[in-house]
N, C-alpha and C positions, 0 to 999 in steps of 0.2 A: 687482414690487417688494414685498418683506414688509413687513406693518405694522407699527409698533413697539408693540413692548408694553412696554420699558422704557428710561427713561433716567434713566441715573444721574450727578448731578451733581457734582464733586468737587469741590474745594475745599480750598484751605488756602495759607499763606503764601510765601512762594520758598522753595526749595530743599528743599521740605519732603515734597518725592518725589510730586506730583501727576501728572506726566507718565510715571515710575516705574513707579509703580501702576497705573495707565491700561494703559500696554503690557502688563504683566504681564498683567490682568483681560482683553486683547483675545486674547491668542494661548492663554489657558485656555479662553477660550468657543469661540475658531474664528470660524468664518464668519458664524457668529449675532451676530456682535457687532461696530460700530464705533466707532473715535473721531471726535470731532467737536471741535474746539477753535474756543473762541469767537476766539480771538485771531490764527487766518487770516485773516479778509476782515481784521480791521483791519489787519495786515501787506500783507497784498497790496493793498489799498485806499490804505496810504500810502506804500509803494515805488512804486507809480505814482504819486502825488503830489509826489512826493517825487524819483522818479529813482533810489531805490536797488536796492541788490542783494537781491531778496527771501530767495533762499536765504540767503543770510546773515542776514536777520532772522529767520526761521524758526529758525533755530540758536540753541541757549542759549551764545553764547559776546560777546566783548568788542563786537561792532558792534551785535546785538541793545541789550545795556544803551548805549551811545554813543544812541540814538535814544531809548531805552524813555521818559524822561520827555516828550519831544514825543510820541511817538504816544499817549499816556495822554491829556493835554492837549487834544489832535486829538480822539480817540475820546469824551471827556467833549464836546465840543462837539457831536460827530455825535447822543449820545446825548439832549445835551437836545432835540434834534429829533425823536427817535426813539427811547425807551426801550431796546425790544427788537430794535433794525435791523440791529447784529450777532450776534446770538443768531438771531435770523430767517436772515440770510444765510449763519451755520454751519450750517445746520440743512437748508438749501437740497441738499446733499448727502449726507444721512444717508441711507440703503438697506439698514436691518439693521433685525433685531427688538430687539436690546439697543444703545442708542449710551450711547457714556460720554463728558463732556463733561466733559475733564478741566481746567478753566482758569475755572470758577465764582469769579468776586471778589465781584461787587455785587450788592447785594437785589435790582435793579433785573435783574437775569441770574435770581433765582432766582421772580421775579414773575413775567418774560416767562413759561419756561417750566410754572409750575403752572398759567397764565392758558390756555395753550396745550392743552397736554397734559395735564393734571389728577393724573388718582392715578395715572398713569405713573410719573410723575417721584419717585425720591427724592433724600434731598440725601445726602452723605458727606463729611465735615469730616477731613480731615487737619492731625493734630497729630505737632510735634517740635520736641526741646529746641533755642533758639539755637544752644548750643555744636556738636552733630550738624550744625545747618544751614551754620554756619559750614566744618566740615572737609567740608563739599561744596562750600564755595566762596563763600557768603553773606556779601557785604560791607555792613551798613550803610547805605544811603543817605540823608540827610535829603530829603526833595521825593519818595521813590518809597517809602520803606516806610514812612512817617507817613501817605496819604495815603489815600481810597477804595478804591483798585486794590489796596491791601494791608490796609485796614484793615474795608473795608465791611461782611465778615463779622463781625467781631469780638466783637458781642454778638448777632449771631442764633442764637437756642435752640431752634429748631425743625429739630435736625439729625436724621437717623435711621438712623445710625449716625455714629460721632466712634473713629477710630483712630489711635491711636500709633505713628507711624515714626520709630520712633528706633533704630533697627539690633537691636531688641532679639530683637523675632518676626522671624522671614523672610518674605521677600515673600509667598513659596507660604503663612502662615499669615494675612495680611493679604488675601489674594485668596478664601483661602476662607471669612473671615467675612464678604465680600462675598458673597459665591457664596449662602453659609446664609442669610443674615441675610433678603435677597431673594426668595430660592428660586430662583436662577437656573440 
């Protein structure tokens, strides 16, 4: 198994192209490179609690959101037990020298891993305007997008790179300031 030399933590609000981006940056680097989403085990952790259909929570489409505010709720509970438990257990399956860990919300996700894995780790803040996020499909919620899991980042300033997806650069320009900026 390689050892990881870096992991890159993403970050940023719904619809704001985290998962996007991620893909993009995986099939540019290849084999050297994997995704890790924190927000597997808590999916598969509560379709088995739960009894539901994991694939379908896995999916960005209407049942994912049908649950999202429970499992948020859920996972906030698991976490005050255990800060880093799902960070740990996405992590559990990482096998690359580059992971990108594209679903960074909470301080408490960007403490695990610099406590972890040190100067490995940078962070990458994705920004984009409301209206953009909206014509991807961004409804509003009160109880999901006022709350930690959308807010947590919100004044941390210790980003080390902060990028604009707002359809303006193309992704191929977005991936390679990722690429430069790292040296990857």
């Amino acid at each position: 198994m390689p050892e990881i030399q870096r992991i890159i933590l993403i970050s940023g609000k719904r619809k704001c192209g985290k998962d996007f981006i991620s893909e993009h940056l995986k099939r540019r680097l290849g084999d050297r490179c994997q995704i890790v989403r924190i927000s597997e085990p808590i999916k598969s952790e509560w379709a088995r609690k739960m009894q539901l259909d994991l694939q379908e929570l896995l999916s960005d489409g209407p049942y994912k959101e049908k649950y999202r505010k429970d499992m948020i709720d859920w996972s906030d509970e698991v976490r005050k037990q255990s800060y880093g438990y799902f960070c740990k257990t996405a992590m559990e399956k990482a096998n690359s020298e580059i992971i990108v860990v594209s679903d960074v919300r909470r301080m408490n996700d960007i403490r695990y891993f610099r406590e972890t894995y040190g100067d490995k780790v940078v962070c990458v803040r994705l920004t984009c305007p409301e209206a953009v996020r909206v014509q991807r499909g961004f409804i509003y919620t009160t109880g999901i997008d006022d709350i930690e899991s959308e807010c947590g980042l919100d004044n941390f300033k210790n980003w080390d790179l902060i990028l604009e997806n707002d359809n303006k650069l193309s992704s191929n320009n977005l991936i390679e300031s990722i690429i430069q900026t790292f040296s990857l």
